[in-house]
Backbone and ligand atoms as CSV (ligand in chain L), in Angstrom:
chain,resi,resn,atom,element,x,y,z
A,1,UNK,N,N,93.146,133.768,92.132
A,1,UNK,CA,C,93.320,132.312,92.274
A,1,UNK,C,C,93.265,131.925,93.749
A,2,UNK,N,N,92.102,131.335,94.165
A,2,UNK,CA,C,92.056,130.926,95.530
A,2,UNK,C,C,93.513,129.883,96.072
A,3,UNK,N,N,93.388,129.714,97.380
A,3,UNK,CA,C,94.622,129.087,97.691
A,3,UNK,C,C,94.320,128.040,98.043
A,4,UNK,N,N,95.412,126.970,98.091
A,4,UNK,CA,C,94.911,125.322,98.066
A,4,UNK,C,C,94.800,124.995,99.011
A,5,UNK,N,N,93.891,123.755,99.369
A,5,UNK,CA,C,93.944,123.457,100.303
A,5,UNK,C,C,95.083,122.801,101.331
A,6,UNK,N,N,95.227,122.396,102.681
A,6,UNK,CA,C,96.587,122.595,103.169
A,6,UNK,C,C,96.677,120.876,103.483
A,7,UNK,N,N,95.729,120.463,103.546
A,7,UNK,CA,C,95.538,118.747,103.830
A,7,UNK,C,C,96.163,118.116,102.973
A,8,UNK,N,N,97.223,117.549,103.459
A,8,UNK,CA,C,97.320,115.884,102.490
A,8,UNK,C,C,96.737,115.475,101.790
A,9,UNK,N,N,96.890,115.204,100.187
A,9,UNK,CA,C,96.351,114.514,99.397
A,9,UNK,C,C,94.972,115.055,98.918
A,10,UNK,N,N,94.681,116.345,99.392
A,10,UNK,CA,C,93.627,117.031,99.403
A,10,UNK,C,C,93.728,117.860,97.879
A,11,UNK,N,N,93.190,117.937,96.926
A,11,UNK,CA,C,93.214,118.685,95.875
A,11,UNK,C,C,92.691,119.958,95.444
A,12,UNK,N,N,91.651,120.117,96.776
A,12,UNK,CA,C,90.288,121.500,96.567
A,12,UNK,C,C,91.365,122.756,96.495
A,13,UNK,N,N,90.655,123.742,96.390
A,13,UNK,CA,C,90.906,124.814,96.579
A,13,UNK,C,C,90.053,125.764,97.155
A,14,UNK,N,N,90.506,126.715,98.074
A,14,UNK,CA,C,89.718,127.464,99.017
A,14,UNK,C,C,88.934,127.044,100.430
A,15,UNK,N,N,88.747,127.661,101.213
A,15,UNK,CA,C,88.482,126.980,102.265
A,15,UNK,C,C,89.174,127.821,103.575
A,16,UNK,N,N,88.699,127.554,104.482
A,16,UNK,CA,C,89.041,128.269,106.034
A,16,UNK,C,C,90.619,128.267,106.041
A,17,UNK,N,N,90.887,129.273,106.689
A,17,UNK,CA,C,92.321,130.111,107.318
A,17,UNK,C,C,92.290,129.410,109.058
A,18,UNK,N,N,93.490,128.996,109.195
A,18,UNK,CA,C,93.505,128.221,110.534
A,18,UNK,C,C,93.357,129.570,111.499
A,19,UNK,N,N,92.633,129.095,112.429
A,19,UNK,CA,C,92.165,130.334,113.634
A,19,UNK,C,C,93.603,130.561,114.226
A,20,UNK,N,N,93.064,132.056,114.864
A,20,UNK,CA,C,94.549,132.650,115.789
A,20,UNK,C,C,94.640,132.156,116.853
A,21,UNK,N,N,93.349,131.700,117.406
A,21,UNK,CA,C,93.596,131.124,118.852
A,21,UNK,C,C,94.250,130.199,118.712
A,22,UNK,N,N,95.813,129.727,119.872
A,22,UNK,CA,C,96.894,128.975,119.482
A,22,UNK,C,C,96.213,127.758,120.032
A,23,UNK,N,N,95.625,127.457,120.764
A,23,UNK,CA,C,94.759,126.458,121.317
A,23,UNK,C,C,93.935,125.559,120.324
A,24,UNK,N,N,93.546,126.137,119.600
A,24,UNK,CA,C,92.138,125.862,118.635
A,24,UNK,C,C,93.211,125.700,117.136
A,25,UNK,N,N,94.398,126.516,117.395
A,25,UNK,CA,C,95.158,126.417,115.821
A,25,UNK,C,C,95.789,125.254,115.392
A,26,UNK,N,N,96.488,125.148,117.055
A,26,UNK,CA,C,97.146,123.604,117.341
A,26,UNK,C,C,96.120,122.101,117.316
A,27,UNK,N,N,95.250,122.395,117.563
A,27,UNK,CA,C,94.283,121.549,117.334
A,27,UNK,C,C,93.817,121.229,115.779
A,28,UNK,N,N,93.736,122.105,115.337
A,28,UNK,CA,C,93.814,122.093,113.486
A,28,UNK,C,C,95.031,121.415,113.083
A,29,UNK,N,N,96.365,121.569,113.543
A,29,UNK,CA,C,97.378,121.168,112.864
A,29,UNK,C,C,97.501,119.464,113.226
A,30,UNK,N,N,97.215,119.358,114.545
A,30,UNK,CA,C,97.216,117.968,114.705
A,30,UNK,C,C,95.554,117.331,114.046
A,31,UNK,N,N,94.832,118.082,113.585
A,31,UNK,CA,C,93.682,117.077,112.916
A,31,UNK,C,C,93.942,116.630,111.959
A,32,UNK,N,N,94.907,117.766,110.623
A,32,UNK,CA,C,95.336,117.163,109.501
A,32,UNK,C,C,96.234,116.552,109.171
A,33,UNK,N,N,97.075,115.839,110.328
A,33,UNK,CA,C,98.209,115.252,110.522
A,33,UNK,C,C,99.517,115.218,108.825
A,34,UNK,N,N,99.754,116.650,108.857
A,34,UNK,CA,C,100.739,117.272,108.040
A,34,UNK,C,C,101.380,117.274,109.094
A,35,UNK,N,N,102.485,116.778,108.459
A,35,UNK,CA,C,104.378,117.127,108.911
A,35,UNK,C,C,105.271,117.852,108.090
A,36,UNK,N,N,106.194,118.195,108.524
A,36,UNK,CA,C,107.385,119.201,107.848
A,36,UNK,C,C,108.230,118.285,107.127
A,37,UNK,N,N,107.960,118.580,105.947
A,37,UNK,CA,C,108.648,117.563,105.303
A,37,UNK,C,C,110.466,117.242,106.251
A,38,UNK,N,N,110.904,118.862,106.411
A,38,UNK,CA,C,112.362,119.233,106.432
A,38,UNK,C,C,112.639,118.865,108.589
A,39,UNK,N,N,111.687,119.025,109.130
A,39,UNK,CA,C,111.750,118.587,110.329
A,39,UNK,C,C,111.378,117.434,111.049
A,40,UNK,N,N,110.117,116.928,110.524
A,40,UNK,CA,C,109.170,116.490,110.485
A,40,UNK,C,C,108.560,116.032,111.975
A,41,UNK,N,N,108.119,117.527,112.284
A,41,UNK,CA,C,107.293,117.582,113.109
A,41,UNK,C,C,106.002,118.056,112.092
A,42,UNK,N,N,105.284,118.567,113.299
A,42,UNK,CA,C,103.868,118.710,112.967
A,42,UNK,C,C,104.219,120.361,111.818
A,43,UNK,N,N,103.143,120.163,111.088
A,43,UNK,CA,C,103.493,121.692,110.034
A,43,UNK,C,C,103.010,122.504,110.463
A,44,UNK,N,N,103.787,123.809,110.232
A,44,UNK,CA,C,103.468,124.995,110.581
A,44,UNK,C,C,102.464,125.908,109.687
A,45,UNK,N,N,101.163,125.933,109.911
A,45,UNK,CA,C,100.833,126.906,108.528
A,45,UNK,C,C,100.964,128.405,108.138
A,46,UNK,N,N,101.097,128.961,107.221
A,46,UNK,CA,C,101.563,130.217,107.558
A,46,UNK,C,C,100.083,130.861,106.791
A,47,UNK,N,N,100.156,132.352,106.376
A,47,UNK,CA,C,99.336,133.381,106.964
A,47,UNK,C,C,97.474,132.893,105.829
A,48,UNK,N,N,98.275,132.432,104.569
A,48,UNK,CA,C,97.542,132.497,103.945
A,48,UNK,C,C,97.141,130.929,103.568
A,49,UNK,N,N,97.440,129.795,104.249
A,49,UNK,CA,C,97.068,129.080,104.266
A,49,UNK,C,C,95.473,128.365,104.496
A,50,UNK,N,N,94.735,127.243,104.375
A,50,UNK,CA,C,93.772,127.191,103.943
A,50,UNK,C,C,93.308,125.869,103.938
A,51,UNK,N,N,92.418,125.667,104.857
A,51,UNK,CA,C,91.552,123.649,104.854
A,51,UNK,C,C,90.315,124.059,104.041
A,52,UNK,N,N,90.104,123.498,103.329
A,52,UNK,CA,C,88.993,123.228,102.575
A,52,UNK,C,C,87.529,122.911,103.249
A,53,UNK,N,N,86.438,123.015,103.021
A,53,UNK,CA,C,85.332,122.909,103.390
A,53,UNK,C,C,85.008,121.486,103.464
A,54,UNK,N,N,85.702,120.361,102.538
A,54,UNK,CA,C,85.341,119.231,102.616
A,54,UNK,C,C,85.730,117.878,103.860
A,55,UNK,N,N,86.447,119.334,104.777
A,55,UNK,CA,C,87.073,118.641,106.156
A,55,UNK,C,C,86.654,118.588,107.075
A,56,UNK,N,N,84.993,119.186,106.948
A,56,UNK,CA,C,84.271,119.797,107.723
A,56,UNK,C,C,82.846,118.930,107.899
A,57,UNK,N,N,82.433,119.291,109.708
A,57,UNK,CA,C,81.066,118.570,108.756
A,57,UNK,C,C,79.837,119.682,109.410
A,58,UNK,N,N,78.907,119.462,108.773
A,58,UNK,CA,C,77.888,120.477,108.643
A,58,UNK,C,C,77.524,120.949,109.709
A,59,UNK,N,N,77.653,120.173,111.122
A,59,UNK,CA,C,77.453,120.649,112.481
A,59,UNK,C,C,78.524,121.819,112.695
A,60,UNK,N,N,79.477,121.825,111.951
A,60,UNK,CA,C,80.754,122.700,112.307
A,60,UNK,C,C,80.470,124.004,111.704
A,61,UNK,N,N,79.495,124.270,110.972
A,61,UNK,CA,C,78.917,125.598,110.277
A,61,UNK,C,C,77.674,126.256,111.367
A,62,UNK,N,N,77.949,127.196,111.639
A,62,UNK,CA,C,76.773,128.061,111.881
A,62,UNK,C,C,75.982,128.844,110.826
A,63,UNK,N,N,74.520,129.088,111.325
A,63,UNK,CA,C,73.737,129.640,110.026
A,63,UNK,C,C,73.977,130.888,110.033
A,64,UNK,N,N,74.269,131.714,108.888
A,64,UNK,CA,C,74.016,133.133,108.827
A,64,UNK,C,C,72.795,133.531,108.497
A,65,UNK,N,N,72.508,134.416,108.623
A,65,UNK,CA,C,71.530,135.303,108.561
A,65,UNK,C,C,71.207,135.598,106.986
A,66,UNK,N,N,72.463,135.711,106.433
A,66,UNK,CA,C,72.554,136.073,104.827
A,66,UNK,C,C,72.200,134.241,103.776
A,67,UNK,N,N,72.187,133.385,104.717
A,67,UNK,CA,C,72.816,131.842,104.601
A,67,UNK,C,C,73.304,131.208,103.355
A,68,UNK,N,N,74.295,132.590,102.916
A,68,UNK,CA,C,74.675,131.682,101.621
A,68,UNK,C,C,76.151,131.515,101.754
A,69,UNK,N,N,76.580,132.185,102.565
A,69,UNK,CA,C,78.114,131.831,103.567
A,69,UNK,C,C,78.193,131.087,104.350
A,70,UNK,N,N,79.148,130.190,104.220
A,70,UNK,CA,C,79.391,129.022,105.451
A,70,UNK,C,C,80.131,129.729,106.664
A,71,UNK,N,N,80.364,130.173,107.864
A,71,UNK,CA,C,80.732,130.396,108.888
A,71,UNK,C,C,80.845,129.389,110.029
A,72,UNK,N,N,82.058,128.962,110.015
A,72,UNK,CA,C,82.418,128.145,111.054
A,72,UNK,C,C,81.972,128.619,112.805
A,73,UNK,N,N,81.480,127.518,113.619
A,73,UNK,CA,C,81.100,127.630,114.416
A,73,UNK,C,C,82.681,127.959,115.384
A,74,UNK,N,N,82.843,128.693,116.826
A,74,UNK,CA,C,84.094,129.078,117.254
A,74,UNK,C,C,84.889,127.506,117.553
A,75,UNK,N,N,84.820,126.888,117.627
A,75,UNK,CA,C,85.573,125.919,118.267
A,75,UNK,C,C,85.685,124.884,117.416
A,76,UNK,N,N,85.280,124.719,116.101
A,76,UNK,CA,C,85.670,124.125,115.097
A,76,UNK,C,C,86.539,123.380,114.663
A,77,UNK,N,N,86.622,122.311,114.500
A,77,UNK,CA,C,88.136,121.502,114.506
A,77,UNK,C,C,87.867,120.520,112.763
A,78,UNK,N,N,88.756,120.760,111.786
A,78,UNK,CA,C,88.152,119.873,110.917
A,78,UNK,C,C,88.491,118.388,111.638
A,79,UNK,N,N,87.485,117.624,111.023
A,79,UNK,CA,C,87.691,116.075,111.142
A,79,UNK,C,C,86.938,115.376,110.144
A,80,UNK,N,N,86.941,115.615,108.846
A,80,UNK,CA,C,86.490,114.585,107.644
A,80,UNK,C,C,87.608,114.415,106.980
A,81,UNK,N,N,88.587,113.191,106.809
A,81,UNK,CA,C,89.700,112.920,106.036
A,81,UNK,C,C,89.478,111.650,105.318
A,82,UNK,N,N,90.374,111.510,103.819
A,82,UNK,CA,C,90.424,110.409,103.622
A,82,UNK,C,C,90.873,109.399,104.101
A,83,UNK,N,N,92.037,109.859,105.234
A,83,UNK,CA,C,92.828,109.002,105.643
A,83,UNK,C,C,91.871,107.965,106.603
A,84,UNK,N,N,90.852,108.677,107.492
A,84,UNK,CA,C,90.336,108.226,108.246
A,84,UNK,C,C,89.569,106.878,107.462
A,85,UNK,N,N,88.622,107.362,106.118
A,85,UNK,CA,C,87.850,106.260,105.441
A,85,UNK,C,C,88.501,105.145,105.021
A,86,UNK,N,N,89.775,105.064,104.490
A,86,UNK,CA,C,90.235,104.082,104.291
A,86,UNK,C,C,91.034,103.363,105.544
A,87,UNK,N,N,90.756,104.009,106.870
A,87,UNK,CA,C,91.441,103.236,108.092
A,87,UNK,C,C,89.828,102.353,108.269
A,88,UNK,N,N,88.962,103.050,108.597
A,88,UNK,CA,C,87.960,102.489,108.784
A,88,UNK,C,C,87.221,101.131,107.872
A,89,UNK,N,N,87.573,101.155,106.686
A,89,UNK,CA,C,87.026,100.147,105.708
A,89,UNK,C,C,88.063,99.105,105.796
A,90,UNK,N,N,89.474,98.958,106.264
A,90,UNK,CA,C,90.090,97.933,106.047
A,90,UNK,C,C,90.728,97.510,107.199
A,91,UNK,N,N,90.206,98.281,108.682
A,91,UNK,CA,C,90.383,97.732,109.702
A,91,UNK,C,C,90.416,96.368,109.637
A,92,UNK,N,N,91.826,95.705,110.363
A,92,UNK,CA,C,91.589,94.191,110.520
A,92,UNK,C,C,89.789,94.016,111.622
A,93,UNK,N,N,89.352,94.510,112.702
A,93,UNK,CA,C,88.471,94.163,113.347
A,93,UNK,C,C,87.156,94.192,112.650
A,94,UNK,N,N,86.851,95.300,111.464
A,94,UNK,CA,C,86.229,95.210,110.731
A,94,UNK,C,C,86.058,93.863,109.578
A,95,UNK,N,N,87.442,93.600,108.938
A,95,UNK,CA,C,87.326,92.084,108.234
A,95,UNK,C,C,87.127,91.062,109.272
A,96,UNK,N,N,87.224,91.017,110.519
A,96,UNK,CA,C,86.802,90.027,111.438
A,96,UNK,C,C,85.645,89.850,111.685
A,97,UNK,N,N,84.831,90.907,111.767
A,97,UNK,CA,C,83.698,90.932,111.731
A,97,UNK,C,C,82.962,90.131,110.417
A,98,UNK,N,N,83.176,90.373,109.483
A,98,UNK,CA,C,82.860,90.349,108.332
A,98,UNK,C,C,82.903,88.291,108.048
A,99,UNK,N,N,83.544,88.316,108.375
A,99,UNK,CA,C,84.308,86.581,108.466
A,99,UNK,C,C,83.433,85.641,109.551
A,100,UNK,N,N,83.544,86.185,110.702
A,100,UNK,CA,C,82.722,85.699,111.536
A,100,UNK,C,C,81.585,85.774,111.017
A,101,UNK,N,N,80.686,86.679,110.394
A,101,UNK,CA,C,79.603,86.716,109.797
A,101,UNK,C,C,79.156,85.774,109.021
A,102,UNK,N,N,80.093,85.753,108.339
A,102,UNK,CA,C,80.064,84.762,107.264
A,102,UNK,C,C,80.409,83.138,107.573
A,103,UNK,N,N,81.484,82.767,108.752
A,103,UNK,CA,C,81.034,81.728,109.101
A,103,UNK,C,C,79.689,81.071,109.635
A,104,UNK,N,N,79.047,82.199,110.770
A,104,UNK,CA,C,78.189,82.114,111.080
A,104,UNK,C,C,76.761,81.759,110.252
A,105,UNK,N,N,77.231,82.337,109.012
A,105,UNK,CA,C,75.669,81.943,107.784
A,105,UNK,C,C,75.841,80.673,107.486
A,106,UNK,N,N,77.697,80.049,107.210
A,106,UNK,CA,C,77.836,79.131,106.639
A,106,UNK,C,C,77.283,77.744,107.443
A,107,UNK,N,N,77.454,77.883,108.948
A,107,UNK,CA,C,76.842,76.345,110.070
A,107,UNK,C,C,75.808,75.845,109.506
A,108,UNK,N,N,74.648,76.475,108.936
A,108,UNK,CA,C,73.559,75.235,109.577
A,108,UNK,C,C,73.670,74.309,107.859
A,109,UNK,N,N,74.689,74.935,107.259
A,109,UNK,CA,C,74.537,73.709,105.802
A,109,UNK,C,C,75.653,72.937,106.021
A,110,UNK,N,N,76.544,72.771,107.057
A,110,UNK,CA,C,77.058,71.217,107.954
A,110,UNK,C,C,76.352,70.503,107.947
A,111,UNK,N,N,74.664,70.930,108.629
A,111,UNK,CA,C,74.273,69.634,109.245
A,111,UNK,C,C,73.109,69.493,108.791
A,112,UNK,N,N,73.224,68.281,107.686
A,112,UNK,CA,C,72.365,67.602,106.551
A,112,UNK,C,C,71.088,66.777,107.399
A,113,UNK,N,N,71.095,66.739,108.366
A,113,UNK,CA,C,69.537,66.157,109.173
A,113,UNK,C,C,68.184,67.182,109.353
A,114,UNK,N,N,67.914,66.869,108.357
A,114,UNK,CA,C,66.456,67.764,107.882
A,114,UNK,C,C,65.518,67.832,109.284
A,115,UNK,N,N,65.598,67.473,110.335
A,115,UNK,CA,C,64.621,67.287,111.515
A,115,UNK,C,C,64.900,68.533,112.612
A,116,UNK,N,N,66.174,68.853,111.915
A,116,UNK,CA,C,67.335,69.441,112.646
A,116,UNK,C,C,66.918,70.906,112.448
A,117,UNK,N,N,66.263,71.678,112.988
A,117,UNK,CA,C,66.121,72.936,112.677
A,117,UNK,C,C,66.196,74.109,113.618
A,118,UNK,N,N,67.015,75.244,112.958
A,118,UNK,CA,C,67.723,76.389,113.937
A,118,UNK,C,C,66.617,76.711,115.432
A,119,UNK,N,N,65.357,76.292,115.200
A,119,UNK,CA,C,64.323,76.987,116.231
A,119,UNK,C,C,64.939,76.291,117.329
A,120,UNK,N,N,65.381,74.997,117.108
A,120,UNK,CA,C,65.471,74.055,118.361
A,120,UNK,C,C,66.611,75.545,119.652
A,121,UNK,N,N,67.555,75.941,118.416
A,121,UNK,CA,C,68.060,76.025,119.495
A,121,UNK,C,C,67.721,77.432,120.943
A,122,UNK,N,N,66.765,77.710,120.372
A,122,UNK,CA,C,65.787,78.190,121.729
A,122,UNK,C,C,65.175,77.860,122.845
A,123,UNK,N,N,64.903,76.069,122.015
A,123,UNK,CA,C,64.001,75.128,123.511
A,123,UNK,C,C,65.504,74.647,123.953
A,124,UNK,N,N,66.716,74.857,123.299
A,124,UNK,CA,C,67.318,74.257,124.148
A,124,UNK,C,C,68.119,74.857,125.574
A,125,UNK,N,N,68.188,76.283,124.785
A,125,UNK,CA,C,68.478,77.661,125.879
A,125,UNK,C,C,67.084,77.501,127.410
A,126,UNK,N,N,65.704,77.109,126.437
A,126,UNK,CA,C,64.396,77.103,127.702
A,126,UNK,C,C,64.975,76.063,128.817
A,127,UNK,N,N,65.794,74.745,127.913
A,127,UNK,CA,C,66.054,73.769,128.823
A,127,UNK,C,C,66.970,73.862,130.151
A,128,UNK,N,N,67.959,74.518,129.300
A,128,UNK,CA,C,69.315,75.152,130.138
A,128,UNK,C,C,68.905,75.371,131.136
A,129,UNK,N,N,68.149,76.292,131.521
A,129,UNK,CA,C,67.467,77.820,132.176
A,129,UNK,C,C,66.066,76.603,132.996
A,130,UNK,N,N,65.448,76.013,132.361
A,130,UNK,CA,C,65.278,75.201,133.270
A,130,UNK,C,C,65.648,74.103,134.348
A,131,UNK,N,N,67.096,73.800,133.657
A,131,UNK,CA,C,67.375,73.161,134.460
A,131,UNK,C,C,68.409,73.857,135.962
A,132,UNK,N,N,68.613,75.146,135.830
A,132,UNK,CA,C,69.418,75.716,136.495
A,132,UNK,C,C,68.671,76.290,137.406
A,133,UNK,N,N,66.887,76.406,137.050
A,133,UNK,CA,C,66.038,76.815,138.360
A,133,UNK,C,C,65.996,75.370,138.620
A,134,UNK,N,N,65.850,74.285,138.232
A,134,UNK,CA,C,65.808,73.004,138.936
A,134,UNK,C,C,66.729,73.354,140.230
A,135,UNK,N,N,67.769,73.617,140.108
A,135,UNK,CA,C,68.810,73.413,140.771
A,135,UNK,C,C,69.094,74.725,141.900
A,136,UNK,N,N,68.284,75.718,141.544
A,136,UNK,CA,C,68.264,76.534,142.798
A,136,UNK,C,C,66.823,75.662,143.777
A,137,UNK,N,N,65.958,75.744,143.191
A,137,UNK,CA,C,64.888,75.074,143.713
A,137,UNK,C,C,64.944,73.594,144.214
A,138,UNK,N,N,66.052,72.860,144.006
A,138,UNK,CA,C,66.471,71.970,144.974
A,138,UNK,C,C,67.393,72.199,146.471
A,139,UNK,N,N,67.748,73.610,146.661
A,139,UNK,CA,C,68.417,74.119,147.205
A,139,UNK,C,C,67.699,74.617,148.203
A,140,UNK,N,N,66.391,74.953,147.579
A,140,UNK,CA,C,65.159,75.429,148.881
A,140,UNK,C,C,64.516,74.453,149.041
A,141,UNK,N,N,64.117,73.042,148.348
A,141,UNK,CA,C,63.173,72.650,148.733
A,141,UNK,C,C,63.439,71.178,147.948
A,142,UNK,N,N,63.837,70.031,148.462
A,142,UNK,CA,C,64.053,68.488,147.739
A,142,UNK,C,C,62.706,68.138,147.011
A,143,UNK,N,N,61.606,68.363,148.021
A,143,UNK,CA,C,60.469,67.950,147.967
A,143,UNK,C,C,60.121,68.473,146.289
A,144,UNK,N,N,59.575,69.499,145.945
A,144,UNK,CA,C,59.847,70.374,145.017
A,144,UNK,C,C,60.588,70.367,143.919
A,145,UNK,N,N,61.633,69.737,143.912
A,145,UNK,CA,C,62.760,69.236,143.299
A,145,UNK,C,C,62.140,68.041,142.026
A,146,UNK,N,N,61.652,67.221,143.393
A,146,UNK,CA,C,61.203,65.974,142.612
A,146,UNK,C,C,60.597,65.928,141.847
A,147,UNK,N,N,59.458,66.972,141.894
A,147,UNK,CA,C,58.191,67.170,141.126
A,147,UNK,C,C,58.312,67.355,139.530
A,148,UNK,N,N,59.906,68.272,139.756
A,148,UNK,CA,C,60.069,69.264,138.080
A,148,UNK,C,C,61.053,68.051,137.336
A,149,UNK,N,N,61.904,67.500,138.437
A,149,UNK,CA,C,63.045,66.682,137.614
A,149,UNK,C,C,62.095,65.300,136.700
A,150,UNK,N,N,60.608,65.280,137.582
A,150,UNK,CA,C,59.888,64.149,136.922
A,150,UNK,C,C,59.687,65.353,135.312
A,151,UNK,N,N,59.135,66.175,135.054
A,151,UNK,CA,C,58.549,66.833,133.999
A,151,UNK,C,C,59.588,66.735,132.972
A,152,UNK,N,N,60.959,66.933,133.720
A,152,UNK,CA,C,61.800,66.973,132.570
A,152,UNK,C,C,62.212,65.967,131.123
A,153,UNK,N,N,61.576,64.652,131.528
A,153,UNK,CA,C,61.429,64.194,129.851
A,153,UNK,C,C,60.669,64.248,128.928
A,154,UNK,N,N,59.561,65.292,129.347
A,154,UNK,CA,C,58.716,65.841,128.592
A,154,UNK,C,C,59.040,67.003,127.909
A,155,UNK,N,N,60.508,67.416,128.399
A,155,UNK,CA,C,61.098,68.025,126.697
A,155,UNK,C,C,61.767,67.211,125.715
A,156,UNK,N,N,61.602,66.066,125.667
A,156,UNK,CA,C,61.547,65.028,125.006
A,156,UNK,C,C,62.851,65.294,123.846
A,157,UNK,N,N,62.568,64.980,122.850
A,157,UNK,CA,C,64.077,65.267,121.864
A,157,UNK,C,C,64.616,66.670,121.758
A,158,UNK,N,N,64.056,67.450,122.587
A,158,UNK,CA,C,64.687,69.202,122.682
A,158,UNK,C,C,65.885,69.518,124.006
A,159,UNK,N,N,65.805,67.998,124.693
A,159,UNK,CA,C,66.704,68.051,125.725
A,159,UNK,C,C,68.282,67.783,125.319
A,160,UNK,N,N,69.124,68.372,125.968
A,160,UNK,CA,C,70.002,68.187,125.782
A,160,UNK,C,C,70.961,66.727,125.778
A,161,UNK,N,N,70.235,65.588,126.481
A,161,UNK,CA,C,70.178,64.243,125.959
A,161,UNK,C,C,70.368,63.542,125.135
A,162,UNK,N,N,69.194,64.107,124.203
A,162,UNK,CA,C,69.092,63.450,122.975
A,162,UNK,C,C,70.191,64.052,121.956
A,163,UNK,N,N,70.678,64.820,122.279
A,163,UNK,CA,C,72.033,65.754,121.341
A,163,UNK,C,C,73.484,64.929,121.659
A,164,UNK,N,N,73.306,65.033,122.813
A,164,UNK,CA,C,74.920,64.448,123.125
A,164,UNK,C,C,75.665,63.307,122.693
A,165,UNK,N,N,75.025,62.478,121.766
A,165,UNK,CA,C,75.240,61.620,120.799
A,165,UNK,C,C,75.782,62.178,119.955
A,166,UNK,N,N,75.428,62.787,118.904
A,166,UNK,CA,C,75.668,63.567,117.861
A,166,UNK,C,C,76.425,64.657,118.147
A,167,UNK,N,N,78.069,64.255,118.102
A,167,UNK,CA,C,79.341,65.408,118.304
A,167,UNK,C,C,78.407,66.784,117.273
A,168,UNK,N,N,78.123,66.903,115.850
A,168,UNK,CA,C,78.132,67.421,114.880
A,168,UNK,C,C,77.166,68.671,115.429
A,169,UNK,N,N,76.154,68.127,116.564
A,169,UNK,CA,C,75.203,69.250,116.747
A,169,UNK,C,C,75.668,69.811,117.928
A,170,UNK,N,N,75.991,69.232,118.690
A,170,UNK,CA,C,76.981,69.587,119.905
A,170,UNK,C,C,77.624,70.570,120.086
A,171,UNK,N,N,78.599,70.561,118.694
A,171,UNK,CA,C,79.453,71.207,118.168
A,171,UNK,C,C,78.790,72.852,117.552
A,172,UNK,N,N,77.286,72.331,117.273
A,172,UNK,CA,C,76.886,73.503,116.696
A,172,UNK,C,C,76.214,74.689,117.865
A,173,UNK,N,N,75.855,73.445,118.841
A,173,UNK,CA,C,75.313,74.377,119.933
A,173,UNK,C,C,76.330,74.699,120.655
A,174,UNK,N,N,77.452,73.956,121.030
A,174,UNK,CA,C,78.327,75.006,121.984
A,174,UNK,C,C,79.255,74.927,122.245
A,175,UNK,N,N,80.213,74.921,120.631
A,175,UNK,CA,C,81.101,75.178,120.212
A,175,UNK,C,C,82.164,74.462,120.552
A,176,UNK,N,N,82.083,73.276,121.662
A,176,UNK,CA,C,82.824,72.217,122.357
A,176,UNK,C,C,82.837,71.330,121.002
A,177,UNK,N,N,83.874,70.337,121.160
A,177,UNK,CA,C,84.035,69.061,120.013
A,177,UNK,C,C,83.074,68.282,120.238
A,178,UNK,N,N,82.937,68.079,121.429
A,178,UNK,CA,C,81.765,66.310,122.258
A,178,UNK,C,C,81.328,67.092,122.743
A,179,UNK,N,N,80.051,66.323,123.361
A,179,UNK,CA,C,79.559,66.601,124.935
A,179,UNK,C,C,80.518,66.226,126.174
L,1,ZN,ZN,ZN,90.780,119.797,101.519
């Protein structure tokens, strides 16, 4: 009768003997975060104890020659737990993510003005960005200045102008209440 595995909540049976090196052993005991029930420090395993293969991941095997034996590579540490999967799936930063996501799909069915479409908000980033070389380029040169600030109502309803009326889109481009 093989011996069970030594992990928490773990049900397998059979599986690796914690190494002698105290370095590499201690490192095993803190991966499977078992405590003593009666001390409760970290557990001690004794001779015939045993982690299961399913704690393992395939980088942690070296190939044999024979390759139908798994042989742990020397420095081996398990790290596949359940505990870990269910930290990971119900992380609060993970449901934040998830939410934000989902607000994010929900914006553009706010705003019922059919003319109104997500591309704009690229010419309006072009505008930004144009207007901020306006403004180095008035810094070198007035003359120069004049030339571009004339062009600028020829982004015509993509300017940020024509928005600042409308809190609702305002709101959608940048996250302020008003302009
Ligand atoms: Zn196990």
């Amino acid at each position: 009768m093989p011996q069970r595995c030594c992990v928490p909540g773990c049900k397998a049976s059979g599986g690796h003997r914690f190494p002698n090196d105290p370095t590499l052993r201690m490192k095993w005991r803190v991966a499977i975060r078992r405590t003593d029930v009666k001390t409760k420090k970290l557990w001690n395993p004794g001779q015939h104890d045993v982690v299961c293969y399913d704690h393992f991941l395939a980088t942690d095997y070296r190939r044999t020659l024979s390759g139908d034996r798994c042989r742990l590579t020397e420095n081996a540490i398990p790290s596949v737990f359940k505990f870990m999967k269910t930290c990971s799936e119900e992380s609060p930063r993970a449901k934040r993510f998830k939410s934000r996501s989902d607000a994010s799909l929900a914006i553009p069915h706010l705003i019922n003005d059919d003319s109104i479409d997500v591309q704009y908000e690229t010419e309006i980033e072009t505008t930004k960005e144009a207007q901020e070389s306006i403004i180095i380029n008035d810094i070198e040169s007035s003359q120069k200045s004049k030339n571009i600030q004339c062009d600028i109502p020829s982004f015509g309803k993509f300017s940020i102008e024509s928005f600042k009326e409308d809190n609702k889109i305002i709101n959608y481009y940048t996250g302020f209440p008003r302009f």
